[in-house]
C-alpha positions as CSV (number, residue, x, y, z in Angstrom):
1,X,30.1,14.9,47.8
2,X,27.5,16.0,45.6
3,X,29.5,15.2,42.7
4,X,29.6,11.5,43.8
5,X,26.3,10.8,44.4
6,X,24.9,12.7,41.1
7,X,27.9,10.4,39.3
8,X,26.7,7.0,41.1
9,X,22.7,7.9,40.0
10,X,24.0,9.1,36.1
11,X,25.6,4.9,36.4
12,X,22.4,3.5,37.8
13,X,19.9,5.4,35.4
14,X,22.1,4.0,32.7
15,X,22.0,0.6,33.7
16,X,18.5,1.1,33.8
17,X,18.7,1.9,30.6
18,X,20.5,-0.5,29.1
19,X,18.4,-3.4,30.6
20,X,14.8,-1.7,29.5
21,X,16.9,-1.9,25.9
22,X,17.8,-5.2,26.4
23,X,13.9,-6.1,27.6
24,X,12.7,-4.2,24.6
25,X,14.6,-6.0,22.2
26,X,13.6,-9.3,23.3
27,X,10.0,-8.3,23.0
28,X,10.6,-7.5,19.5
29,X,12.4,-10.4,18.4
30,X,9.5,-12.8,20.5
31,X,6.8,-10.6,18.5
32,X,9.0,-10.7,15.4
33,X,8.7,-14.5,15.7
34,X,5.2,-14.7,16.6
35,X,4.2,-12.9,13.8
36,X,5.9,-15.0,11.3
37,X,4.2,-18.5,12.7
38,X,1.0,-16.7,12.4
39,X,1.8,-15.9,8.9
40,X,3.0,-19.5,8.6
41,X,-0.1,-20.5,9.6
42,X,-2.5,-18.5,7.6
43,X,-0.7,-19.9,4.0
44,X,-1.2,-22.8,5.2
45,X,-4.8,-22.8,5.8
46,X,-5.2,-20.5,2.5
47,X,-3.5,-23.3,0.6
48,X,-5.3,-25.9,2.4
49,X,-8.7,-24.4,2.1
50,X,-8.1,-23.1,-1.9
51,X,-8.1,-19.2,-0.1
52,X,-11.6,-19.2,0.7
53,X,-10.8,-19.0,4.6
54,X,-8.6,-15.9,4.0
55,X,-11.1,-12.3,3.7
56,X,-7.8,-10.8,2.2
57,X,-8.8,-12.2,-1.4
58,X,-12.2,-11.4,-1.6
59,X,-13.1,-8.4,-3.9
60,X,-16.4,-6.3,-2.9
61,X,-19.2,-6.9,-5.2
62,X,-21.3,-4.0,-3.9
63,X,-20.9,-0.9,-7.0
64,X,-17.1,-1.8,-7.3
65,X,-15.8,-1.5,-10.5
66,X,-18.8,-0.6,-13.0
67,X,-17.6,1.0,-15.9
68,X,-20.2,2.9,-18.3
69,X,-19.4,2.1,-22.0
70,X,-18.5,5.1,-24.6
71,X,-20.3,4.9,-27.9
C-alpha cells in the first residue's frame, strides 16, 4: 500500500512540475517580449530626439581621457 501512495505523490509532484515549467516559460517569453518593445521604444525616441534623450551615449567629461604629450 505504501508503494501506491509513494507512486500516486512521485505523479502528482511531477505534474506539479511540469505546470511550474510551463508557467515559467510563459513568463519568459511575456518578459522576452516586453523587453523588446521597450527596446523598440527607446530607438525610437533616440532617433527622434537625435540621441540626446538616451544617457547611454554620453561620454564623461570629468578627467576621462587626458593624455600627457611625450617630447
Amino acid at each position: 500500500m505504501g508503494a501506491v501512495v509513494s507512486c500516486i505523490q512521485s505523479v502528482l509532484r511531477t505534474i506539479g512540475n511540469v505546470l511550474m515549467a510551463i508557467v515559467n516559460a510563459i513568463g519568459a517569453v511575456c518578459m522576452a517580449i516586453i523587453n523588446g518593445i521597450v527596446a523598440l521604444f527607446d530607438i525610437i525616441i533616440s532617433c527622434l530626439t537625435c540621441g540626446k534623450a538616451g544617457g547611454r551615449r554620453r561620454r564623461a567629461t570629468t578627467g576621462g581621457g587626458m593624455h600627457t604629450s611625450r617630447v
